[in-house]
TINU-839512 format. One record per residue (C-alpha): residue in one letter; x, y, z. Coordinates in pm, whole numbers, padded with zeros to 5 digits, always signed. Layout:
BEGIN
AXYZ ...
***
This chain:
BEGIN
X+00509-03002-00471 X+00660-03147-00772 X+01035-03129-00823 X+00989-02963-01186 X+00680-02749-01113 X+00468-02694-01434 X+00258-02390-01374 X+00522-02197-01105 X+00761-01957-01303 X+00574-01964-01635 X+00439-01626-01747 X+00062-01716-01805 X-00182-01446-01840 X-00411-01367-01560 X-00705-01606-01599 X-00928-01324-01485 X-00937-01068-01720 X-01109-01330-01957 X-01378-01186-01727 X-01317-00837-01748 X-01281-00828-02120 X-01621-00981-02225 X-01773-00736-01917 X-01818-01005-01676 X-01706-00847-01381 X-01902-00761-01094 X-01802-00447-00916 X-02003-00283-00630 X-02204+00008-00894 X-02326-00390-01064 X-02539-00470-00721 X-02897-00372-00678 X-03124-00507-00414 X-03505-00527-00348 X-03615-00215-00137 X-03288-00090-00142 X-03226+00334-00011 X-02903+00510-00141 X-02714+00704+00138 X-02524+01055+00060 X-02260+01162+00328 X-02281+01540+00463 X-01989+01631+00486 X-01790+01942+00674 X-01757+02239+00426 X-01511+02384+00718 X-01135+02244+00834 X-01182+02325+01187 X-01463+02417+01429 X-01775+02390+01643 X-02076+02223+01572 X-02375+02417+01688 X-02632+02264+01464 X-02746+02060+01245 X-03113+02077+01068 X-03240+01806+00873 X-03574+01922+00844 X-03537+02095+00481 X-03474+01772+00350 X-03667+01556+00517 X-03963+01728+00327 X-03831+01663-00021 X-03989+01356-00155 X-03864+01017-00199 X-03627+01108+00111 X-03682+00866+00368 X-03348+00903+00678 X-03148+01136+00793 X-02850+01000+01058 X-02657+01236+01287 X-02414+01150+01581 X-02713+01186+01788 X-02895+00904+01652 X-02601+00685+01690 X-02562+00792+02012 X-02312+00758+02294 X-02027+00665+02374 X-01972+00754+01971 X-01777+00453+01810 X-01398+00530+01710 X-01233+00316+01423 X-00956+00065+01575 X-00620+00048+01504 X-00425-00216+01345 X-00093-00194+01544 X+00007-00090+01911 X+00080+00246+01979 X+00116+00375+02326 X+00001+00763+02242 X-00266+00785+01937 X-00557+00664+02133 X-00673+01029+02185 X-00628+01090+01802 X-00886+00785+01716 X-01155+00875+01441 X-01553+00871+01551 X-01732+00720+01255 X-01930+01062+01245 X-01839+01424+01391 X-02024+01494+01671 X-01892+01815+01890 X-01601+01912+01620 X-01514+01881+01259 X-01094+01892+01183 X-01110+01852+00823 X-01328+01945+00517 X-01533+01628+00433 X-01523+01485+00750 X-01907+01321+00764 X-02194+01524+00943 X-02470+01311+00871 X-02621+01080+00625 X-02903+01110+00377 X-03094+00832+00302 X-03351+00840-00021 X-03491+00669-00283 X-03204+00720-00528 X-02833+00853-00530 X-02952+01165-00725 X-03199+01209-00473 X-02997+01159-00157 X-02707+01379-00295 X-02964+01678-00379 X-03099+01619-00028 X-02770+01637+00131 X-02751+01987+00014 X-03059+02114+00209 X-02930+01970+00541 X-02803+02277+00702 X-02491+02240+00911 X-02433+02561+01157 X-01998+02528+01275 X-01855+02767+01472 X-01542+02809+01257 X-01190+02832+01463 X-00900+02824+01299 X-00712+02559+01140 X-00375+02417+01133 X-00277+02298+00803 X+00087+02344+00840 X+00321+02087+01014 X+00529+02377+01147 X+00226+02564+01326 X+00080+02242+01393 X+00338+02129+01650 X+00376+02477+01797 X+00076+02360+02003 X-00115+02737+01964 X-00410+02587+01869 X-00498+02201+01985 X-00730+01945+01780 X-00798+01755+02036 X-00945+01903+02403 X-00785+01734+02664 X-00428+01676+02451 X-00137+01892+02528 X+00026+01830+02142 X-00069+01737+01818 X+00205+01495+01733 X+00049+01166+01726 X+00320+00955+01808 X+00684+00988+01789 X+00932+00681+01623 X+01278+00653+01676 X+01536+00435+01469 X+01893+00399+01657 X+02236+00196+01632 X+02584+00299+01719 X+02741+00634+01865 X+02616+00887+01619 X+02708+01203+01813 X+03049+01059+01787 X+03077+00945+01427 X+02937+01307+01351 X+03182+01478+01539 X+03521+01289+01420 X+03373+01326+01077 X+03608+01512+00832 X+03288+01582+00615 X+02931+01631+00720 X+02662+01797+00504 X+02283+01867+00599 X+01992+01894+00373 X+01601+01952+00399 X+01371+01779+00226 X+00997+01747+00082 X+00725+01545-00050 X+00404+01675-00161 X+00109+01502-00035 X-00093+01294-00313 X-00321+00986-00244 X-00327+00642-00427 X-00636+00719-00701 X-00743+00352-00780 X-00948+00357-01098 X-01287+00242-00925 X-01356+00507-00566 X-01528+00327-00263 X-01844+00143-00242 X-02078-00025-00029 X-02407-00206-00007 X-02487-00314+00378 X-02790-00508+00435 X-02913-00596+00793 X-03108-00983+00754 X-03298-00924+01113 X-03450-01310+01142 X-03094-01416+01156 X-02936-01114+01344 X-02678-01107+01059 X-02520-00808+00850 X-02395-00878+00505 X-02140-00553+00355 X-02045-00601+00000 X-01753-00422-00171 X-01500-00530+00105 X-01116-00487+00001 X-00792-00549+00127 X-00878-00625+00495 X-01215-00791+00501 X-01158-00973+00798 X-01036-00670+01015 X-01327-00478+00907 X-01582-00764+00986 X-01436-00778+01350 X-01431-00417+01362 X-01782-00377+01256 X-01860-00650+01509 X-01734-00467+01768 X-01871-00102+01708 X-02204-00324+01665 X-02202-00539+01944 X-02282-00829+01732 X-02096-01170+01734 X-01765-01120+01486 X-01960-01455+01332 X-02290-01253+01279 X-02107-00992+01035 X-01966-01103+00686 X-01762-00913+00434 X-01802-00970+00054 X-01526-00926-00182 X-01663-00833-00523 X-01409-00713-00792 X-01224-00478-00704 X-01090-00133-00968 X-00746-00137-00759 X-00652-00047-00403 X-00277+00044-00403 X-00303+00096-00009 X-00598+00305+00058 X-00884+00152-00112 X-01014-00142+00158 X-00921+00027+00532 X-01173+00094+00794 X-01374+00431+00665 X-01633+00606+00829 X-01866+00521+00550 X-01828+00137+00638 X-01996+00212+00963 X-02250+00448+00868 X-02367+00219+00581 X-02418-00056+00768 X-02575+00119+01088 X-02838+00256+00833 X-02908-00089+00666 X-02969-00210+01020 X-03168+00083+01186 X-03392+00089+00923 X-03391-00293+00780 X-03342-00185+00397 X-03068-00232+00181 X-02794+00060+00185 X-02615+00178-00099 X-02320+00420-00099 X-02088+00469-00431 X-01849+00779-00379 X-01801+00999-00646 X-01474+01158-00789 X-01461+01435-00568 X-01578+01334-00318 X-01311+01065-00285 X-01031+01332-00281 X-01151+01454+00016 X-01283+01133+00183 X-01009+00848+00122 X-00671+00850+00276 X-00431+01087+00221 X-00030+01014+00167 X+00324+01107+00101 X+00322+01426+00325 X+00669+01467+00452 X+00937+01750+00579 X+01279+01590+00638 X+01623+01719+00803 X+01871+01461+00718 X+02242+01449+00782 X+02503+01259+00646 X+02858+01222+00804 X+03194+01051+00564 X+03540+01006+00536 X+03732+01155+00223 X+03713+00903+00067 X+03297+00852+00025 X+03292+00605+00352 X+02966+00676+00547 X+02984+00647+00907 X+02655+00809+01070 X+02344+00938+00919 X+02077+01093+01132 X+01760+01334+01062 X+01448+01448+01160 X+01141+01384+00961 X+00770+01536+01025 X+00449+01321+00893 X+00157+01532+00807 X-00090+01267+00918 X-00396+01485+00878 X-00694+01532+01123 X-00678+01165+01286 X-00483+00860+01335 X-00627+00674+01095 X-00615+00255+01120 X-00284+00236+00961 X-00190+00656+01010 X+00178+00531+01186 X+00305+00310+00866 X+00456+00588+00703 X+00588+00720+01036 X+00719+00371+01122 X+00895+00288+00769 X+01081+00622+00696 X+01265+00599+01043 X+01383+00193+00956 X+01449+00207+00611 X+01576+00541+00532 X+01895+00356+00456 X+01765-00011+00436 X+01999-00077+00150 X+02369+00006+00260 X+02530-00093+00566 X+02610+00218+00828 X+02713+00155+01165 X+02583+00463+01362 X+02227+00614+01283 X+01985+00833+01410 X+01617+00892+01306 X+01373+01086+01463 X+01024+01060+01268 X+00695+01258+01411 X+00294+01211+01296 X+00163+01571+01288 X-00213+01612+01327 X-00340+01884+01106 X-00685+01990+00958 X-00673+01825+00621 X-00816+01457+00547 X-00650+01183+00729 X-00367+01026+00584 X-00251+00647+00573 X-00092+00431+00355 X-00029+00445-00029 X+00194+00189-00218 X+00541+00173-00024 X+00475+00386+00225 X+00741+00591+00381 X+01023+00385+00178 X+00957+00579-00107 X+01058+00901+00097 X+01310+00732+00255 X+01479+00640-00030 X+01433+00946-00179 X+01633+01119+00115 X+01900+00870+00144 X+01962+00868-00253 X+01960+01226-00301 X+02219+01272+00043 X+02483+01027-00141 X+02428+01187-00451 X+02524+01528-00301 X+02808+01438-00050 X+03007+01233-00364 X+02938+01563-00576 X+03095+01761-00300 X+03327+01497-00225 X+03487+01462-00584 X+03395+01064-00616 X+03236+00874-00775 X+02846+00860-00659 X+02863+00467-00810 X+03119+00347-00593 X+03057+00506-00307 X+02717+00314-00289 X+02919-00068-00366 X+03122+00050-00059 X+02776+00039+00137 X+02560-00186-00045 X+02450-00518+00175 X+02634-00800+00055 X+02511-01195+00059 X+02799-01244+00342 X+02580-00972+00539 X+02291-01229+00583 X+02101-01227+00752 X+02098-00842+00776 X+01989-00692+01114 X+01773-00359+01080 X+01826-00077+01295 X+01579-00122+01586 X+01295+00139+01622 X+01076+00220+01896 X+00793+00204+02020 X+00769-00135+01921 X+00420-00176+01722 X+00493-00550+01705 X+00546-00512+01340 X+00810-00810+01359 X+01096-00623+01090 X+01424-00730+01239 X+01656-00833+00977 X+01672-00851+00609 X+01668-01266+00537 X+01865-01267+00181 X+02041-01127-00130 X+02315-00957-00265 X+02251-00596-00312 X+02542-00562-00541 X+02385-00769-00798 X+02097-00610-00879 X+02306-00305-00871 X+02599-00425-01122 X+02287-00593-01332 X+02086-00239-01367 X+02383-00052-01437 X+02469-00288-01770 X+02099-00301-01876 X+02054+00085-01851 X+02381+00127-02066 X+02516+00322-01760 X+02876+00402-01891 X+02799+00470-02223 X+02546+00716-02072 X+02734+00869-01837 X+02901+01140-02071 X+02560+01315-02179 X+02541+01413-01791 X+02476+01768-01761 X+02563+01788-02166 X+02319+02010-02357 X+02173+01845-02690 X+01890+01956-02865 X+01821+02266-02667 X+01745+02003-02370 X+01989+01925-02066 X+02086+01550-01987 X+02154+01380-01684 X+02134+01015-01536 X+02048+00916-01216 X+02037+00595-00982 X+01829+00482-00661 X+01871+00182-00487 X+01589+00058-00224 X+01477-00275-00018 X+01040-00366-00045 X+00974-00541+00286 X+00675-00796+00220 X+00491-01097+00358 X+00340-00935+00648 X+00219-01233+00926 X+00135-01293+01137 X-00098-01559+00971 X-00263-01688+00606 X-00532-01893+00586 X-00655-02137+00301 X-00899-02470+00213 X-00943-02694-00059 X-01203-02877-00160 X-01212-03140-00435 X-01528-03153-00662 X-01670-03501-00740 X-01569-03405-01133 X-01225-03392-01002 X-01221-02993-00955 X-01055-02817-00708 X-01240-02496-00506 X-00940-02299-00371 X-01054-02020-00079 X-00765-01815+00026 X-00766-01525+00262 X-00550-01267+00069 X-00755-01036-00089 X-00777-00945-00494 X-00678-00579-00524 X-00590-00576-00900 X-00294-00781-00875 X-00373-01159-01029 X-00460-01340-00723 X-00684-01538-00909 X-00378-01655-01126 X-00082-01653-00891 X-00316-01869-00644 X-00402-02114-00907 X-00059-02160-01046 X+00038-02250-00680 X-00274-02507-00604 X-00212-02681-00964 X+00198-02738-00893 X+00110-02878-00522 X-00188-03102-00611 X+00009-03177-00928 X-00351-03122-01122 X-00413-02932-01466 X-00453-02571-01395 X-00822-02526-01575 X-00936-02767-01302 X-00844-02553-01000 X-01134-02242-00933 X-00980-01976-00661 X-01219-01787-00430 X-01059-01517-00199 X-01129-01236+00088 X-01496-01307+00162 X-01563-01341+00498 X-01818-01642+00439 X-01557-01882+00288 X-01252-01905+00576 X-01312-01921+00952 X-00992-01662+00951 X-00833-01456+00727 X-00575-01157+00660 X-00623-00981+00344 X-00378-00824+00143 X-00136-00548+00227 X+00212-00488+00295 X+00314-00710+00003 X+00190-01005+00164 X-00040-01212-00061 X+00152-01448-00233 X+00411-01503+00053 X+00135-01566+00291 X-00153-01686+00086 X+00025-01869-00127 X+00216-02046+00133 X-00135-02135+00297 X-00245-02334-00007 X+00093-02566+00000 X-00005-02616+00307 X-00387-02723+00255 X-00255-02902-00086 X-00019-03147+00138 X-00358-03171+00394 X-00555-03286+00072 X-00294-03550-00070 X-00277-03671+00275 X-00629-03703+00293 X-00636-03812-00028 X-00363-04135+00027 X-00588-04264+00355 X-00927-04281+00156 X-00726-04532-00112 X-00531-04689+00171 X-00925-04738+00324 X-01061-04863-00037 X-00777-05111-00149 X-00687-05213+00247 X-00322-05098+00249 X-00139-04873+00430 X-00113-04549+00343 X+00248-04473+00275 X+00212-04792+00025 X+00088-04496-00232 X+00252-04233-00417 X+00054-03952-00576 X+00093-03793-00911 X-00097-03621-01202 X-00406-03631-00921 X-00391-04003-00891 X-00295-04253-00604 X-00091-04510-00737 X-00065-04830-00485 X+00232-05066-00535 X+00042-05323-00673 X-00082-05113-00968 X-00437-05004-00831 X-00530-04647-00876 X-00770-04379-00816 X-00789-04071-00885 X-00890-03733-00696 X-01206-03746-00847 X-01340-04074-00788 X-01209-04033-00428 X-01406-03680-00374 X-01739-03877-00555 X-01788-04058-00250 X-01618-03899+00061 X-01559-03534+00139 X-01215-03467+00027 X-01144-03126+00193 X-00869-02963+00416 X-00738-02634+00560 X-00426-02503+00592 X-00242-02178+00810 X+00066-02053+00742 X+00257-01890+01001 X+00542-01653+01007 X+00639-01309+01192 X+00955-01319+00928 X+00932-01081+00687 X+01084-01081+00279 X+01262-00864+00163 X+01302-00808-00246 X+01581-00564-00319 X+01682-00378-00608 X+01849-00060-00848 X+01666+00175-01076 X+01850+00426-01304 X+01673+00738-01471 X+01795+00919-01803 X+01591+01283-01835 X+01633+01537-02040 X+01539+01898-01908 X+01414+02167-02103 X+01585+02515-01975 X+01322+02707-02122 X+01035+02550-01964 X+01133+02330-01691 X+00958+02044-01846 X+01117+01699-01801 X+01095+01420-02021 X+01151+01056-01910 X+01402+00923-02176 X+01507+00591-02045 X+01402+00404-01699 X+01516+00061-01593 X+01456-00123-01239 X+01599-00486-01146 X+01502-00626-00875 X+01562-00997-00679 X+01202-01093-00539 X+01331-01502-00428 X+01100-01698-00662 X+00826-01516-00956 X+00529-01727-00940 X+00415-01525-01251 X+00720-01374-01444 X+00388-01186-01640 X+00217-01016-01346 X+00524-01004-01169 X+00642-00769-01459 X+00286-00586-01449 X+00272-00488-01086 X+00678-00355-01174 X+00622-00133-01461 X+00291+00010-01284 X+00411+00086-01014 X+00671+00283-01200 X+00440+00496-01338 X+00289+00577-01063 X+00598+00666-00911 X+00594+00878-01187 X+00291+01064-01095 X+00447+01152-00774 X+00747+01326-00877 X+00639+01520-01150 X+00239+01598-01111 X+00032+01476-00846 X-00025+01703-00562 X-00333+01725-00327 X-00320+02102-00215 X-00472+02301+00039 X-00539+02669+00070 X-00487+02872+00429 X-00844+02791+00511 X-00798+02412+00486 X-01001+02382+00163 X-00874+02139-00066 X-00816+02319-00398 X-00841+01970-00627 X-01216+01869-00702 X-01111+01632-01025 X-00877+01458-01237 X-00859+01822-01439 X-00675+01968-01090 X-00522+01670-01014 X-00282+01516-01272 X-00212+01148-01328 X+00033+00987-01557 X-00048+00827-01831 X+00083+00481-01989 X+00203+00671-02329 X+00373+00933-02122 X+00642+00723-01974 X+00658+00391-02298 X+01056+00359-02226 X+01028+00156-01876 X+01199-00198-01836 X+01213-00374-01547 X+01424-00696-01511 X+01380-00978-01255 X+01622-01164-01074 X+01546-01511-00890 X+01895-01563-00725 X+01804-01543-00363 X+01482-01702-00248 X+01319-01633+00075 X+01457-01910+00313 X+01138-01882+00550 X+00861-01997+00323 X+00804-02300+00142 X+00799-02132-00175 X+01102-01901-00110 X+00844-01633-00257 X+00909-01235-00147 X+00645-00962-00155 X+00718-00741-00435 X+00408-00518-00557 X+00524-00164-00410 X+00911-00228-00506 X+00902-00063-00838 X+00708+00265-00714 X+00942+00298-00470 X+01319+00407-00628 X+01136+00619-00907 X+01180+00963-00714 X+01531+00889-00586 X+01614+00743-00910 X+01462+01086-01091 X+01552+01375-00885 X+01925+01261-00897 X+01890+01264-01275 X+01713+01582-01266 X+02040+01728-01065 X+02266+01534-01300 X+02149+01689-01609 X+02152+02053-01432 X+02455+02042-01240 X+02662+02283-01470 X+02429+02554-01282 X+02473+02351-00955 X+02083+02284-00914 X+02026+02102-00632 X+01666+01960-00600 X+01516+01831-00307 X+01126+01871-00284 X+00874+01715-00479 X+00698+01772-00712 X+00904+01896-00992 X+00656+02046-01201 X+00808+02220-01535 X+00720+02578-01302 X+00929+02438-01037 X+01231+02284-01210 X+01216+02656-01425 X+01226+02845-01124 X+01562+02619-00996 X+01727+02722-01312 X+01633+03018-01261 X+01770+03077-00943 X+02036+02914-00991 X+02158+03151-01274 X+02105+03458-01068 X+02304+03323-00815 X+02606+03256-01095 X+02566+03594-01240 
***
């Protein structure tokens, strides 16, 4: 790559949305084939029971309905949706692609209805008539793991699987400690809401014993071996098309039932399939998150030194393991207290099955919680402690002398590959948020009452682990007018692939940036591929392309050593031309206009990034009503290298918001019964830009990654994930002169009125 890179670093806007404006896009609602049928899931109106029967005939008689697909034309033994990491106890918990004996949660697919139109096929679906022998259902952690009533015949628990995180002598450290304190915990459970629900359009092409499935996301290639594999068909004889995609945030791409049953119709019945979820039915349908009960103890000297921290901390994973159900699990154990450095520690973290809709991943998954837990416990031991809540976290915060940073060690081992945090200095990004939030000119409006409104300040500090591997693959092809075709296998999920992956190509083949195209995530266009996910499409992707752009300009310097007879090392390549000592040239283009000028490259790596950073909160509470208002919010963070300064600061600011959703609105509730109580965006409460307009996020670029050639780190989910810790301590800041406390989410003006409340009883 050049030594001054032109196109890496520079804040240019994302070359795709010139699409998107002028309504060029092509999401999955745009497709329509010939002789295409439109499916409708049946879904379980009951949490838990029995299935006795299940008549179709009703709607089989209405017109223009063609299919109708139980378990029992799928037959046996019923597919169950892989996993994507090793875990030696949740293969009893696996979800069949459609309910055959049981049902564990509402919306948990019956059958399918397949018609002439949507409209059609969803009026349809009402007439099939689903008998279930209700029982009843667990949809509380608590009774869940009292084991009275079992999901799962054959089981003797519903917990999942069981993580541990350990280092040190924690027993000890707790019991020389002069101070110990022990606090519970809570996090409603909300989902990720992309802007565009699911979609699919299968279609079976029998003369070549190939399926095509459009509206693939985030793990195309999983899902196409997958599919292969529940089909019995050749992983080559099943592709996966990446259209646009309306955002993905973690749940939106995964392994559904719906992927299956789509695609079995398409090929039992050789027509087209079309499936396009609708509002509702995606709350009860897509993946679940957040869930989580926690017991965590801290133990310190006087003078704010931690020495142990240990809890307990119960997952509601929902009715089945889902393909990534243990992230959450996995992550709140390890990274509870990622950022500081404390010898002896001891976490306990469960997966509790219970009858609501399975739950996965969602943007930072199980680090937000963590952090959340781990902020609020400092926050309350220096309050108790009579320090000062800023330095006691520079006494603990991971220093550059600390690198590389070895994690505590969890088991099982699900061959994640986190060991050790590769570079920074915590203290930086610290110091640096501080001065931009204005911290000690702030600091004496905490718990002062202006206005009629409290005010308080708060801080969180948290560690993004990114660049999943264990493998990226990419090719380039050069056009004979001098173009360059860039596939990649990370995925586009909203976040500027198109850009970032450009940018990248145009620095390494030193070439103008209009001349490079990029093409991601299909199946068809890379003999192997990844996707994107754990913050790992740049670091991986991106690193794939150097690697095919140094395959090209070697290719590239032996077709003009073979046209001018000279060895190859005789030329130097810049600007996209060869330059031979003796003056000749050519360039990329007239190189690629008479040979095939094309080459692959796979990056490898098991070691993970790690971007790092501070986010401080100024609220001001209303005592009257509870409501909260967002004042001031600024994150800085150290991601290595920004490709894209621009989307860099997108992805940062969004993901704010969204962590804003969390802690003050967005909850997915359930009743005793195990009916989900939120049907639409009127029950269910997002944020919205001009709710939150005082965000800033700064970057900082001081500490590349040292394990990729572009010292890149993964840093989508960072900015989502300090915004409770970050909040809630601001919350208690501005209400300590009633010494409110608050640790469950959300705070909803009803709940952060009832605290004050309470807490003025208890004074009088």
């Amino acid at each position: 790559m050049r030594a001054v890179n032109t196109y890496i670093g520079r804040p240019i806007e994302r070359v795709e949305d010139f699409r998107f404006l002028r309504g060029r896009g092509q999401y999955i609602g745009d497709l329509k084939r010939d002789g295409q049928w439109h499916a409708a899931i049946v879904r379980s109106p009951v949490a838990f029971g029995r299935i006795l029967k299940i008549d179709a005939a009703p709607a089989l008689k209405m017109p223009g309905v063609h299919a109708v697909i139980t378990a029992a034309d799928i037959g046996t033994p019923l597919p169950t949706i892989p996993f994507r990491r090793k875990n030696p106890t949740i293969a009893p918990y696996a979800q069949p692609i459609i309910a055959a004996d049981y049902v564990r949660y509402v919306g948990e697919p019956v059958a399918v209805v397949l018609a002439a139109s949507a409209e059609l096929a969803e009026d349809a679906a009402q007439d099939v008539i689903v008998e279930i022998d209700a029982l009843t259902p667990c949809v509380d952690w608590k009774a869940s793991i009292s084991a009275s009533s079992l999901l799962f015949p054959g089981t003797n628990t519903n917990i999942a699987s069981t993580f541990t995180a350990q280092c040190g002598d924690t027993n000890a450290a707790f019991a020389a400690a002069p101070y110990t304190r022990r606090e519970r915990f809570s996090v409603q459970r909300h989902t990720a809401l992309p802007m565009e629900t699911r979609g699919l359009l299968a279609e079976w092409h029998a003369s070549e014993n190939r399926l095509t499935v459009c509206g693939a996301a985030k793990l195309p290639f999983f899902n196409r071996r997958a599919m292969a594999g529940m089909m019995g068909l050749p992983e080559t004889s099943v592709d996966y098309i990446e259209l646009d995609v309306g955002g993905g945030f973690g749940a939106r791409g995964e392994f559904y039932p719906e992927d299956f049953l789509v695609a079995f119709a398409a090929r039992k019945f050789g027509h087209p399939v079309k499936w396009i979820e609708d509002r509702r039915e995606h709350f009860t349908a897509i993946g679940h998150a957040r869930q989580m009960d926690a017991e965590i103890e801290i133990a310190c000297e006087r003078d704010g030194t931690v020495t142990a921290m240990r809890g307990t901390m119960y997952v509601d994973i929902g009715a089945y393991v889902r393909p990534n159900g243990m992230t959450p699990v996995r992550n709140v154990v390890q990274f509870t207290t990622a950022p500081y450095r404390i010898p002896n520690l001891d976490f306990t973290g469960h997966g509790v099955l219970t009858n609501k809709t399975p739950a996965g991943t969602y943007r930072g998954p199980g680090r937000f919680e963590g952090c959340l837990f781990c902020e609020r416990m400092f926050d309350i031991a220096a309050r108790e402690l009579g320090i000062d809540n800023l330095d006691m976290r520079r006494r603990h915060l991971l220093t550059a002398q600390d690198m590389p940073y070895t994690l505590v060690s969890i088991a099982p081992d699900d061959g994640f590959g986190e060991d050790e945090c590769d570079s920074g200095d915590y203290r930086v990004t610290f110091e640096r948020c501080l001065e931009e939030f204005g911290w000690d000119d702030k600091k004496a409006l905490a718990g002062t009452l202006r206005d009629g409104r409290y005010h308080g300040i708060g801080v969180g500090c948290f560690v993004e682990g990114g660049g999943s591997g264990p493998r990226e693959s990419a090719r380039m092809e050069v056009t004979p007018d001098g173009n360059v075709d860039v596939y990649v296998g990370s995925s586009a999920i909203g976040q500027g692939i198109e850009t970032v992956m450009a940018q990248i190509a145009a620095d390494a083949l030193e070439v103008p940036m209009d001349q490079v195209r990029v093409l991601h995530g299909s199946t068809n266009y890379l003999k192997e591929g990844f996707g994107s996910y754990g913050s790992r499409a740049t670091v991986m992707g991106g690193s794939a392309i150097v690697l095919a752009a140094e395959n090209v300009l070697k290719a590239f310097r032996e077709l003009a050593a073979k046209k001018f007879a000279v060895a190859p090392e005789d030329f130097t390549v810049s600007d996209g031309v060869a330059h031979a000592r003796d003056g000749r040239s050519v360039t990329l283009a007239q190189a690629a206009a008479t040979n095939s000028l094309s080459s692959e490259g796979t990056y490898s790596s098991n070691k993970r990034t790690y971007t790092y950073g501070t986010a401080a909160a100024h609220v001001a509470v209303d005592p009257k009503t509870g409501s909260v208002q967002v004042l001031d919010y600024v994150v800085v963070d150290d991601v290595g290298r920004a490709i894209n300064p621009l989307t860099l600061h997108g992805q940062v600011v969004g993901a704010a918001v969204q962590g804003f959703g969390s802690v003050f609105s967005e909850n997915l509730i359930y009743d005793a019964d195990g009916q989900l109580l939120v049907g639409s965006l009127a029950d269910y409460q997002i944020p919205l830009a001009t709710d939150y307009p005082h965000i800033r996020a700064v970057t900082l670029e001081q500490f590349p990654a040292p394990h990729n050639p572009l010292g890149v780190k993964g840093a989508g989910e960072g900015g989502i994930i300090p915004v409770g810790a970050a909040v809630i301590n601001a919350i208690a800041s501005a209400l300590s002169s009633f010494n409110v406390q608050p640790t469950a989410l959300p705070l909803t003006p009803p709940r952060v009125w009832e605290l004050i409340e309470k807490a003025r009883a208890a004074q009088t």
